[in-house]
FIBAMAR-358497 format. One record per residue: residue number from 1; residue in three letters; x, y, z of N, C-alpha, C in turn. Coordinates in steps of 0.1 Angstrom, whole numbers. Example, Ala and Ser with C-alpha at 12.3 -4.5 7.8 and 13.67 -1.06 7.14 Angstrom:
  nr rest   npx   npy   npz  capx  capy  capz   cpx   cpy   cpz
   1  ALA   132   -57    78   123   -45    78   132   -33    78
   2  SER   128   -22    71   137   -11    71   129     0    79
END
This chain:
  nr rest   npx   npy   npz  capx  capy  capz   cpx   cpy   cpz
   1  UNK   276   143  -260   287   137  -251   280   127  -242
   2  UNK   287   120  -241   284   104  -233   293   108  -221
   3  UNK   288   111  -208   299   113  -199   295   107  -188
   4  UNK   310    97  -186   305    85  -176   316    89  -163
   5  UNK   309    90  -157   317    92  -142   323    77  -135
   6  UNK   333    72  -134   336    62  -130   342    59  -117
   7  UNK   345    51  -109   350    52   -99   354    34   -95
   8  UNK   371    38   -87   374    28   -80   371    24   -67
   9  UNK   368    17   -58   368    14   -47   376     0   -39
  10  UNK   387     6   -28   393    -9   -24   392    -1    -8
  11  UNK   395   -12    -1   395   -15    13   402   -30    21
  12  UNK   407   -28    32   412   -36    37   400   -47    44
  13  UNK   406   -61    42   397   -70    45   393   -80    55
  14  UNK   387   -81    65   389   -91    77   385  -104    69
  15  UNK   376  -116    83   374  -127    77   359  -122    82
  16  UNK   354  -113    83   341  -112    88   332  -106    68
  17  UNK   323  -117    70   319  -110    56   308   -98    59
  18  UNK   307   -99    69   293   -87    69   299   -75    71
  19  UNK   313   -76    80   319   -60    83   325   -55    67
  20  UNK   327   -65    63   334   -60    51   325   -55    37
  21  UNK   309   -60    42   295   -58    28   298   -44    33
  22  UNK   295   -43    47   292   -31    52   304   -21    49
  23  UNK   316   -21    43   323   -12    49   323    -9    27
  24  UNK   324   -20    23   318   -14     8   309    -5     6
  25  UNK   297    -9    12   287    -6     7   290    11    13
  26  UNK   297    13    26   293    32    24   305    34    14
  27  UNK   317    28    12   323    30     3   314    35   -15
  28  UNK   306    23   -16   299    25   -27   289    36   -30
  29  UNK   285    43   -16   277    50   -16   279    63   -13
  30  UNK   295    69    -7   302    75   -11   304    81   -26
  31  UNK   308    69   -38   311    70   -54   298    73   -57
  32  UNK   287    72   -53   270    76   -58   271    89   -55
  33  UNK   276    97   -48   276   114   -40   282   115   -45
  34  UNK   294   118   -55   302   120   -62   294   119   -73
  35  UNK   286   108   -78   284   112   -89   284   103  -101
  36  UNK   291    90   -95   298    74  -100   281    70  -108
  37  UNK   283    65  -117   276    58  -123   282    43  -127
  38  UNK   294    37  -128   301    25  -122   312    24  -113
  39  UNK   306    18  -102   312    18   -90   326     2   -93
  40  UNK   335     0   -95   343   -14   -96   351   -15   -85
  41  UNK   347   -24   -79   352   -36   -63   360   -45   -65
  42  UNK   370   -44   -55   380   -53   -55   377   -68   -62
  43  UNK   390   -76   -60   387   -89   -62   381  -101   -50
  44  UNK   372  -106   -49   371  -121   -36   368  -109   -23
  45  UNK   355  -101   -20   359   -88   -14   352   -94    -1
  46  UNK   343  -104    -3   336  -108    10   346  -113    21
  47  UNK   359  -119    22   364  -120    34   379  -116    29
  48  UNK   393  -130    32   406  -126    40   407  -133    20
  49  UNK   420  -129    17   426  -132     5   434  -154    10
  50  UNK   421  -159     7   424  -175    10   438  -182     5
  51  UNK   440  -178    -7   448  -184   -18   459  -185   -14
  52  UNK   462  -173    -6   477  -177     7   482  -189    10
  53  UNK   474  -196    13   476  -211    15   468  -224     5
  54  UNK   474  -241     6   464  -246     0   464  -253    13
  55  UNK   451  -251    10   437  -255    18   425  -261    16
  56  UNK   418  -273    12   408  -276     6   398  -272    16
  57  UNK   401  -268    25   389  -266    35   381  -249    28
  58  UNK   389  -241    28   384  -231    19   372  -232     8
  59  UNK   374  -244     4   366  -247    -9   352  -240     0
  60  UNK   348  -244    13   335  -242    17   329  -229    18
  61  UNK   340  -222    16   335  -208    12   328  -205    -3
  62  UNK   329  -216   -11   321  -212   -25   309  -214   -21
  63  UNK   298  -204   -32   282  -210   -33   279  -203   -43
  64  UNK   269  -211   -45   262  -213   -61   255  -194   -63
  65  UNK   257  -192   -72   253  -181   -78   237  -178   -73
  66  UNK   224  -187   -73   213  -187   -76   210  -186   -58
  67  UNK   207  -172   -55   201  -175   -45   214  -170   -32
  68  UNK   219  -162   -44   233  -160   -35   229  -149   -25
  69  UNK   238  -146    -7   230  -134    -5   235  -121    -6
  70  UNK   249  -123   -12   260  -109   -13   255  -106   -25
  71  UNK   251  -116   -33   245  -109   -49   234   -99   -44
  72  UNK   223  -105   -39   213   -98   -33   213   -85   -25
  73  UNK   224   -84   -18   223   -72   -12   234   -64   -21
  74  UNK   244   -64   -26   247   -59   -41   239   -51   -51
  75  UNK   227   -64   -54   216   -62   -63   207   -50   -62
  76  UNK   206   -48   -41   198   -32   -36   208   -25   -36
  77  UNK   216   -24   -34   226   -17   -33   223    -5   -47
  78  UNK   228   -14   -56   228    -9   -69   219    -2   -74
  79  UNK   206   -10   -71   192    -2   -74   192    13   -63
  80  UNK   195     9   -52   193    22   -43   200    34   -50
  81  UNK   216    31   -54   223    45   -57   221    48   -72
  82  UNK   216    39   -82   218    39   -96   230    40   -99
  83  UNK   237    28   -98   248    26   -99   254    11  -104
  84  UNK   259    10  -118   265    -4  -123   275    -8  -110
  85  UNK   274   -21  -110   281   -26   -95   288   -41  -104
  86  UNK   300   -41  -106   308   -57  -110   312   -60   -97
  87  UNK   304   -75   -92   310   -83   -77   313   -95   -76
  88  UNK   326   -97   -74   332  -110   -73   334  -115   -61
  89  UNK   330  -129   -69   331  -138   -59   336  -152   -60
  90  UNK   333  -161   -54   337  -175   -52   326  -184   -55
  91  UNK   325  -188   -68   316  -195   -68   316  -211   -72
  92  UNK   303  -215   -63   299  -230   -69   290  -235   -83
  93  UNK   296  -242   -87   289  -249  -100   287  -265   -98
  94  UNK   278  -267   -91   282  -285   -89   294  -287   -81
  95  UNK   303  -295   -89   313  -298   -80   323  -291   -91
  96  UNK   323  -280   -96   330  -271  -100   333  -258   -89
  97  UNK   340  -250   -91   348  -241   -85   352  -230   -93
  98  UNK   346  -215   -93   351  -205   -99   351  -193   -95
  99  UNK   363  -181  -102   363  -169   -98   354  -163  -107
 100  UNK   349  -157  -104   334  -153  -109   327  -136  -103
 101  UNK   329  -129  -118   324  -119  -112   308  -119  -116
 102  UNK   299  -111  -109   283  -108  -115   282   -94  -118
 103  UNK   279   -89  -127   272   -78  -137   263   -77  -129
 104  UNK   261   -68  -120   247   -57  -120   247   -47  -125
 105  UNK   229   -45  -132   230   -26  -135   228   -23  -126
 106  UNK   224    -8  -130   219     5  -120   208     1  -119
 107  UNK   197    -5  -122   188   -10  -116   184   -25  -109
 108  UNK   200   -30  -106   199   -41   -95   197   -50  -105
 109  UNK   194   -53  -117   196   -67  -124   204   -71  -129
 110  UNK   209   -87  -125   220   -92  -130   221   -97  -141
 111  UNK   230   -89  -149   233   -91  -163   239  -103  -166
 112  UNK   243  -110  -161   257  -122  -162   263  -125  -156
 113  UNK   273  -130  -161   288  -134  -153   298  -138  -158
 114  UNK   311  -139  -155   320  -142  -159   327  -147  -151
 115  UNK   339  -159  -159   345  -164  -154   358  -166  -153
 116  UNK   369  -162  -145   381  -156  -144   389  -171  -148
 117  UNK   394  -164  -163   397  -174  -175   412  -181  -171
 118  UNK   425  -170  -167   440  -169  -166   436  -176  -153
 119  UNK   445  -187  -140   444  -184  -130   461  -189  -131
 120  UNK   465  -178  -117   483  -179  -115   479  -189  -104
 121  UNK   497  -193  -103   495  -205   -91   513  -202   -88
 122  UNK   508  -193   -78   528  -191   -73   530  -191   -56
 123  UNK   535  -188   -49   534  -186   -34   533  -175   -31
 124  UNK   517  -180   -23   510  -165   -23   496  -165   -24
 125  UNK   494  -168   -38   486  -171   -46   486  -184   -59
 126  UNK   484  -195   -47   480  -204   -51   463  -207   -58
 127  UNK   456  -201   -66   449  -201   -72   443  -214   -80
 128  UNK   454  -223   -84   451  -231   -95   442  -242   -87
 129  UNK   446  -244   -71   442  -255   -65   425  -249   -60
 130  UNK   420  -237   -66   406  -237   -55   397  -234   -69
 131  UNK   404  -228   -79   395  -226   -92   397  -230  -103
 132  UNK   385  -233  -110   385  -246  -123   388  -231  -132
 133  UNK   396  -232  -146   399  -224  -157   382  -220  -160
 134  UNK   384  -204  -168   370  -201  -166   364  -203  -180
 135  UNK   350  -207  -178   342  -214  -190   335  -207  -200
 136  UNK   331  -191  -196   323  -188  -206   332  -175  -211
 137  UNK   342  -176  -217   348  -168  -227   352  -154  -222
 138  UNK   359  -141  -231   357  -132  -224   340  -128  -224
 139  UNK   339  -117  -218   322  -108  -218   325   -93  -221
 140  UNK   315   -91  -225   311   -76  -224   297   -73  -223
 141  UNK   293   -65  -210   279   -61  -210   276   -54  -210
 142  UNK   266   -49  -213   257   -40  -216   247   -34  -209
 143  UNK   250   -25  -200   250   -18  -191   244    -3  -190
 144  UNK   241     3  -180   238    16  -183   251    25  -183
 145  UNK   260    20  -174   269    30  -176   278    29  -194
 146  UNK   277    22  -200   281    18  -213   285     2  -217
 147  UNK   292     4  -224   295   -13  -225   308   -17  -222
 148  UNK   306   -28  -209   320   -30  -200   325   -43  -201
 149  UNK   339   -47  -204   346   -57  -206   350   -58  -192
 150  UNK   351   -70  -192   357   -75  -178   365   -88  -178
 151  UNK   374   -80  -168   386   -87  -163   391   -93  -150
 152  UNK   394  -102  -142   393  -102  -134   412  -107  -127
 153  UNK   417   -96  -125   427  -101  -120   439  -105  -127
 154  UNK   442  -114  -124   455  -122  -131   452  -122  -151
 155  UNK   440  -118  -151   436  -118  -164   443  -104  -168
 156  UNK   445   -93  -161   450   -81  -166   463   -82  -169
 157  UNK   469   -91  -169   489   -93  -180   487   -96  -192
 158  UNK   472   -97  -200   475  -109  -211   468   -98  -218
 159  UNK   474   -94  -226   473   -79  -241   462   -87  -249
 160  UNK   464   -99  -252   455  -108  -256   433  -107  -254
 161  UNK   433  -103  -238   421  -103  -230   413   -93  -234
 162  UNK   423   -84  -231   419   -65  -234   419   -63  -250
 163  UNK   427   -67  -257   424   -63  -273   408   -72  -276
 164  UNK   410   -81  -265   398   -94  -273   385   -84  -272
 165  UNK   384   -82  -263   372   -72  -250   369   -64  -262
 166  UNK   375   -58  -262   372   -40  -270   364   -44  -286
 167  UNK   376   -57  -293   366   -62  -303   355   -68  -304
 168  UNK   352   -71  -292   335   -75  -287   328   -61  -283
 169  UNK   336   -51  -283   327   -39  -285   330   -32  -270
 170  UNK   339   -39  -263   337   -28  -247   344   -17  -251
 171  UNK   338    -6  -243   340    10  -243   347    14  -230
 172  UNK   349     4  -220   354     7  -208   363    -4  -203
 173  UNK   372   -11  -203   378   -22  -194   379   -23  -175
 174  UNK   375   -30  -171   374   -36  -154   381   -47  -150
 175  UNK   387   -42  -140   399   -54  -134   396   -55  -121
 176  UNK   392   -59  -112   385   -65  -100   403   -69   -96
 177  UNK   408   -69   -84   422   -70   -79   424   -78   -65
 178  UNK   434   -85   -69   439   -87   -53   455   -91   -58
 179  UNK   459   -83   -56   480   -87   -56   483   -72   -43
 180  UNK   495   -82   -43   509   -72   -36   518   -79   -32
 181  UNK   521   -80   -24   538   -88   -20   536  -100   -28
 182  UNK   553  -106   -27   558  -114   -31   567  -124   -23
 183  UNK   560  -134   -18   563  -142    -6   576  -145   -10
 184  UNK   576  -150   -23   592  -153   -25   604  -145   -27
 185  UNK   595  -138   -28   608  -121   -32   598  -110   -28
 186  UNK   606  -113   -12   598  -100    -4   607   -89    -7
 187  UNK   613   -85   -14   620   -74   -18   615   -67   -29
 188  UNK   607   -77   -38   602   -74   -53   590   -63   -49
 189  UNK   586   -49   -52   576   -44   -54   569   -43   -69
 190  UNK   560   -50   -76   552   -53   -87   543   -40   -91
 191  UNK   545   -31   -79   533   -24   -83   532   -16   -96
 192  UNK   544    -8  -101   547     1  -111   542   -10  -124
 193  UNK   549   -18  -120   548   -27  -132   532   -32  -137
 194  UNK   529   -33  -130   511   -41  -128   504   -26  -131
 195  UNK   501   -14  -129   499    -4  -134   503    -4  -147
 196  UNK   516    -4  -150   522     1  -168   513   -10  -173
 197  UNK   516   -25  -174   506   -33  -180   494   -28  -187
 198  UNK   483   -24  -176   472   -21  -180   467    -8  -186
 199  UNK   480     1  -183   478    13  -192   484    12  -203
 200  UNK   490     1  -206   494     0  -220   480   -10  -231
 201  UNK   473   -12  -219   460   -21  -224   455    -9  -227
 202  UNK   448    -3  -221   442    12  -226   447    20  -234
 203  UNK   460    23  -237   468    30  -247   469    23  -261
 204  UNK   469    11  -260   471     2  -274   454    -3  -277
 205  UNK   445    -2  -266   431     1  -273   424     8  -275
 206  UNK   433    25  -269   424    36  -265   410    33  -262
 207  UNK   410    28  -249   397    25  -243   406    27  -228
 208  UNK   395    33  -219   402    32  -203   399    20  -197
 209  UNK   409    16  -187   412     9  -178   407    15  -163
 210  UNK   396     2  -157   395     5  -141   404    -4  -134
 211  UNK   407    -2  -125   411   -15  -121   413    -9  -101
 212  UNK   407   -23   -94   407   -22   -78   414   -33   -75
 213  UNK   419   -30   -65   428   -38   -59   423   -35   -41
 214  UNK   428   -42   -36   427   -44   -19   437   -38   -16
 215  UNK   439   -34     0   448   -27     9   451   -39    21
 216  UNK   461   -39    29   462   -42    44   469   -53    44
 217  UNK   473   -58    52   487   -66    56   474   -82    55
 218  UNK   477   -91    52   467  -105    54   478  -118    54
 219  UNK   473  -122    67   484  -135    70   474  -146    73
 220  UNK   481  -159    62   478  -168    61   484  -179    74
 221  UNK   482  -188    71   489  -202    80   503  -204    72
 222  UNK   505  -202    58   523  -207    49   532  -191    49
 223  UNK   522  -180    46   527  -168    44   518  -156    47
 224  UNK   522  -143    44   516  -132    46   516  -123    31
 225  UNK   505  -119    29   509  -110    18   504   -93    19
 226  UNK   512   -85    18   509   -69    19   504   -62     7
 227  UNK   487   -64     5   479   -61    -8   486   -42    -8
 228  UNK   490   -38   -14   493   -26   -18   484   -11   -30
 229  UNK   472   -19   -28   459   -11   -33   465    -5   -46
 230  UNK   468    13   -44   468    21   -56   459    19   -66
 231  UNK   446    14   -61   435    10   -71   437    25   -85
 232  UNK   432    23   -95   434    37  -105   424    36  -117
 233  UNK   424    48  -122   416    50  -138   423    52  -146
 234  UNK   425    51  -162   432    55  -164   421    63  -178
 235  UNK   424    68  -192   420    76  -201   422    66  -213
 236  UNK   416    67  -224   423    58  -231   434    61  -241
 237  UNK   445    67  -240   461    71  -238   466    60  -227
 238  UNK   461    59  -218   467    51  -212   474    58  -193
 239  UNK   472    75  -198   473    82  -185   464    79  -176
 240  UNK   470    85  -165   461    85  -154   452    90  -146
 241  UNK   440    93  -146   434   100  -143   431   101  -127
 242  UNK   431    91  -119   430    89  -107   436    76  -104
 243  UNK   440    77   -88   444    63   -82   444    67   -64
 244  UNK   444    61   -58   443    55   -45   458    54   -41
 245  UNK   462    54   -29   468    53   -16   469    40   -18
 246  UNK   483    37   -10   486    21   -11   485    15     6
 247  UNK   474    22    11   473    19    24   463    20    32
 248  UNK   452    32    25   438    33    29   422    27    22
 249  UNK   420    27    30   405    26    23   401    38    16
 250  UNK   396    34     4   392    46    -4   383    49   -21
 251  UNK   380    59   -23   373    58   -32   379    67   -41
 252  UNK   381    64   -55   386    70   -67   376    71   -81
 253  UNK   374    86   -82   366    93   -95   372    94  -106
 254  UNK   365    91  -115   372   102  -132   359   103  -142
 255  UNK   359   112  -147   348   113  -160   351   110  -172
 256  UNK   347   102  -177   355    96  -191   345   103  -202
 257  UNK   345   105  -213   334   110  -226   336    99  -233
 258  UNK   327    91  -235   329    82  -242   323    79  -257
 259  UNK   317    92  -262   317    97  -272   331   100  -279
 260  UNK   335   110  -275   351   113  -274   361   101  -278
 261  UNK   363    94  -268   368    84  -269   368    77  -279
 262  UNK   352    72  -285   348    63  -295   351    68  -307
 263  UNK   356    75  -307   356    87  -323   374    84  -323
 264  UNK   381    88  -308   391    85  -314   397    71  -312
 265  UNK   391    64  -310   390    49  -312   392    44  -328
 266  UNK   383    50  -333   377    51  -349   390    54  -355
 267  UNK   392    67  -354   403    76  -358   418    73  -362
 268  UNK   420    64  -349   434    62  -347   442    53  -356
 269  UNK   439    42  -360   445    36  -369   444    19  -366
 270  UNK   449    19  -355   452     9  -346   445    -8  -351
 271  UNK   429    -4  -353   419   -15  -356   417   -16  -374
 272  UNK   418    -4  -378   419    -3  -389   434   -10  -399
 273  UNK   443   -13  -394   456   -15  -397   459   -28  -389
 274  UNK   449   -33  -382   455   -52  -380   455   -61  -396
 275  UNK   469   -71  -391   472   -80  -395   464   -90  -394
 276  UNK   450   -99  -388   453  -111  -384   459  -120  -392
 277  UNK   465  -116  -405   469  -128  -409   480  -132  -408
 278  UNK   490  -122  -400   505  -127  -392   499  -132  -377
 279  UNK   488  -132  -371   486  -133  -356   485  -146  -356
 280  UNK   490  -157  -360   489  -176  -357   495  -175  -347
 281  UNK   508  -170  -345   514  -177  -332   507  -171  -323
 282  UNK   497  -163  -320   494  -163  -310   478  -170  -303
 283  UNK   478  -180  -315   469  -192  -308   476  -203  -310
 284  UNK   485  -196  -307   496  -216  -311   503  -214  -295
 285  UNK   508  -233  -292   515  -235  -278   528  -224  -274
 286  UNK   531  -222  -261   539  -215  -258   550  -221  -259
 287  UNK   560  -212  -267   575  -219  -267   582  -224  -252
 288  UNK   590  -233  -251   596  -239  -242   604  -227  -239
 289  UNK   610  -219  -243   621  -212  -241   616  -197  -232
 290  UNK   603  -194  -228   593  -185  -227   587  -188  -210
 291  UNK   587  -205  -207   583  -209  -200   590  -213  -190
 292  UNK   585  -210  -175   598  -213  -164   601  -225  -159
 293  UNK   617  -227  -157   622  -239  -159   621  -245  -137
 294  UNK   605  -252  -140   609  -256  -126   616  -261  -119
 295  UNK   628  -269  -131   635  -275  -121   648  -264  -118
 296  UNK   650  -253  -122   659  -243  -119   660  -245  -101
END
């Protein structure tokens, strides 16, 4: 038995980046005393959710990966607890711009990165104006806690990401988060919905789903948005094994067997019984009819 202890972590976020390393890091070190062998952190965790507004001045919050210092103190972090750490951030590439998570293992070295492929652009979350589409495909690393597909956010609607992941071999799926309100429809709560999504990712891959999300009210200069956390694990069925409070800071456990798992991964039929040779349209253009009519 392969038994991986996993755990969520979200928290509410100022614009101060140090109070907020700090307020992770005993978070993270909390999920170590428990017993976490991958700790998964919100999305953009070093300050206030930017995207609220467009603002090119924001851009100056990106920097280049090499020499980064949140990677760095991440990097001890991880080595201190023995603990896989996925940490996103804002990064610079030249005069490129990306959401970008970094792979650390449990012994503080960084595996990679990835680049948050989907980006939405609605009010709220204007995303398309501060990040270039991301360049290096989906990932899956190879890690001590197993082998982790990663997702970053707005990437978690697309069934597409998660089936891709798992046939590159991930044993675990990670969603790094930042949603909640809906500036335009402050009435709309997403959250049930944004949960079923991703346990239908785990249920139609039998593979589990982590996924963090942020907490706390964050007001921009155009709008305000109310991150609504419920960070969660799910089994790969697609239940739920743990989730978080839609309002505290907090840390969320589960033990997964991923022995178990991988057997009935095998088992099930699911991978065994694809078509790809009906799947074209889904590398073909989106129908007009599918697509929202801006000028409505």
């Amino acid at each position: 038995m392969r038994q991986l202890i996993a755990a969520a972590v979200q928290i509410a976020c100022s614009d101060e980046v140090e109070a907020n390393l700090a307020k992770l890091e005993t978070q993270v070190r909390e999920a170590a005393r428990r017993g976490a062998q991958l700790v998964v952190l919100q999305e953009l965790f070093e300050g206030v959710y930017f995207c609220m507004d467009e603002d090119a001045r924001h851009n100056a919050r990106a920097k280049p990966l090499a020499g980064h210092p949140t990677i760095a103190r991440m990097a001890k972090l991880a080595r201190d607890t023995g603990v896989v750490l996925p940490v996103s951030l804002f990064e610079r590439d030249g005069a490129r711009l990306f959401n970008t998570l970094v792979m650390i293992d449990a012994d503080g070295k960084v595996l990679g990165h990835y680049r948050k492929s989907h980006i939405p652009d609605s009010p709220g979350y204007s995303e398309k104006l501060y990040f270039a589409d991301g360049d290096t495909g989906f990932r899956v690393f190879e890690t001590a806690a197993g082998k982790i597909g990663a997702g970053i956010c707005w990437d978690q609607w697309f069934p597409e990401a998660a089936r891709a992941m798992v046939l590159m071999g991930a044993e675990v799926l990670i969603y790094p988060t930042a949603i909640g309100s809906e500036p335009s429809f402050p009435g709309w709560d997403s959250r049930d919905h944004w949960q079923r999504v991703m346990q239908g990712h785990a249920g139609a891959n039998l593979t589990p789903v982590i996924a963090a999300n942020r907490v706390g009210v964050e007001k921009g200069e155009s709008c305000e948005v109310t991150f609504y956390g419920s960070s969660f694990i799910t089994d790969h069925t697609g239940a739920k094994l743990a989730e978080a409070d839609r309002v505290s800071d907090s840390v969320v456990t589960a033990a997964l067997d991923l022995d178990a798992i991988a057997e009935a991964r095998r088992s099930w039929g699911v991978f065994r019984d694809r078509r790809t040779d009906l799947y074209g349209a889904l590398t073909g253009p989106t129908p007009a009819r599918l697509l929202a009519d801006k000028a409505a």
